[in-house]
C-alpha positions as CSV (number, residue, x, y, z in Angstrom):
1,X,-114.5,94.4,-145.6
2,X,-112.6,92.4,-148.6
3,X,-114.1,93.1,-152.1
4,X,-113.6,92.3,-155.4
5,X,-115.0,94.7,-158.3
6,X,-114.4,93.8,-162.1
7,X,-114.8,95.9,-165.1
8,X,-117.0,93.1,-166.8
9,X,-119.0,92.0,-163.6
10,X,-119.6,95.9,-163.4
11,X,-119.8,96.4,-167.4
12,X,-118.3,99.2,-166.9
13,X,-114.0,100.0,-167.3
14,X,-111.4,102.5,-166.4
15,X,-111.6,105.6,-167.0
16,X,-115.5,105.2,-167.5
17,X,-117.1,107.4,-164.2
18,X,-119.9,104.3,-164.0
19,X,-116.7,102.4,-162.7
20,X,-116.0,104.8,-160.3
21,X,-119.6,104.9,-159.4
22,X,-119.6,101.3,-158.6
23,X,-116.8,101.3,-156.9
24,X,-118.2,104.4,-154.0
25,X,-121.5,102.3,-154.2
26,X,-120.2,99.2,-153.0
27,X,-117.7,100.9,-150.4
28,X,-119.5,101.7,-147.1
29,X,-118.1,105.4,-147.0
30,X,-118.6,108.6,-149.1
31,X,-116.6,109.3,-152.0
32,X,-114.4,111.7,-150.3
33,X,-113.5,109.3,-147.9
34,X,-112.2,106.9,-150.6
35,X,-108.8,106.6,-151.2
36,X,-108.1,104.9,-155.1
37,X,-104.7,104.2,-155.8
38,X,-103.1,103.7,-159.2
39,X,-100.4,104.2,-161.4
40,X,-102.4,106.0,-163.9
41,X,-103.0,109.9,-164.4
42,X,-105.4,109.3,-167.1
43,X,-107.3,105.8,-166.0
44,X,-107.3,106.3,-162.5
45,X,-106.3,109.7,-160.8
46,X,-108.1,111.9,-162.9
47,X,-111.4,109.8,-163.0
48,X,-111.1,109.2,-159.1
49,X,-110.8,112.9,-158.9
50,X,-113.8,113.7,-160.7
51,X,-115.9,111.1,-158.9
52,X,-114.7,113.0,-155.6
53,X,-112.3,110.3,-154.2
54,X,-109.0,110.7,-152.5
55,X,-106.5,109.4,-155.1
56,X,-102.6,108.4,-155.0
57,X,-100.3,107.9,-157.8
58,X,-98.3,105.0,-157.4
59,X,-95.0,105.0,-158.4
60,X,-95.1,101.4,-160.7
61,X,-95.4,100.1,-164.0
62,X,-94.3,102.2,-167.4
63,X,-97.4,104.5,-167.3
64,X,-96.3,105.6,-163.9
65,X,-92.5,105.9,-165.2
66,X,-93.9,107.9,-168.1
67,X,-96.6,110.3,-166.5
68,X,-94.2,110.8,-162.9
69,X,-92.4,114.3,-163.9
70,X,-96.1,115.5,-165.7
71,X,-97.6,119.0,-163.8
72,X,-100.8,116.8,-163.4
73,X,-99.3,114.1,-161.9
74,X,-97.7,116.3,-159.2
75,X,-100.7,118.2,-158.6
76,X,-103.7,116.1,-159.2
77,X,-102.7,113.4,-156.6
78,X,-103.8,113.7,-152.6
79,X,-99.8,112.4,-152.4
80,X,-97.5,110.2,-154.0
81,X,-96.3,107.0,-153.7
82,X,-93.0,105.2,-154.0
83,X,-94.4,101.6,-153.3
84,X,-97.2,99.9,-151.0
85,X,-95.2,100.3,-148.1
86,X,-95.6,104.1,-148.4
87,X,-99.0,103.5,-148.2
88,X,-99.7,103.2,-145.1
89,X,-97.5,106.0,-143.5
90,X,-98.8,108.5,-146.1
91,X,-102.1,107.7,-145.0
92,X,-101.7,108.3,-141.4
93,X,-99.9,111.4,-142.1
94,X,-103.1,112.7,-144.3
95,X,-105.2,111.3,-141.9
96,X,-104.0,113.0,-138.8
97,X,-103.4,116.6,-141.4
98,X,-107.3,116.1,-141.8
99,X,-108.1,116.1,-138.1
């Protein structure tokens, strides 16, 4: 399934839960299935949290750079990512952890 999910088609922005909201309503899986990935403690791991989603903290950007060595960005994330490419290895790791 490809999808594409806006703040202003949703009227609704990051870190605002409706966004979060949207985003589990239009995914065809529960919340804690969901895996949201950003490079945000504040706009996007926190929220995700909170709206019972899987989230991993990207490694990217400054806000990344700045919030990397915080407490809550070691211990909020489900893991931590370098790049994309981590992705899908970390995944498979969780995934196989899980079952």
């Amino acid at each position: 399934m490809d999808l594409i999910g806006t703040s202003d088609d949703w009227g609704a922005g990051k870190p605002d839960p409706e966004f979060f909201e949207r985003v589990a309503a239009v995914v065809p899986a529960a919340a804690s299935e969901i895996l949201y990935v950003g490079d945000r403690v504040d706009n996007d791991l926190r929220p995700g949290k909170q709206a019972g989603m899987h989230t991993a903290l990207i490694r990217r950007g400054p806000w990344a750079t700045i919030q990397w060595d915080t407490a809550e960005a070691r211990e909020l994330p489900t893991f931590r990512i370098e790049s994309l490419a981590d992705l899908s290895p970390r995944m498979a790791e969780f995934n196989e952890q899980e079952h």
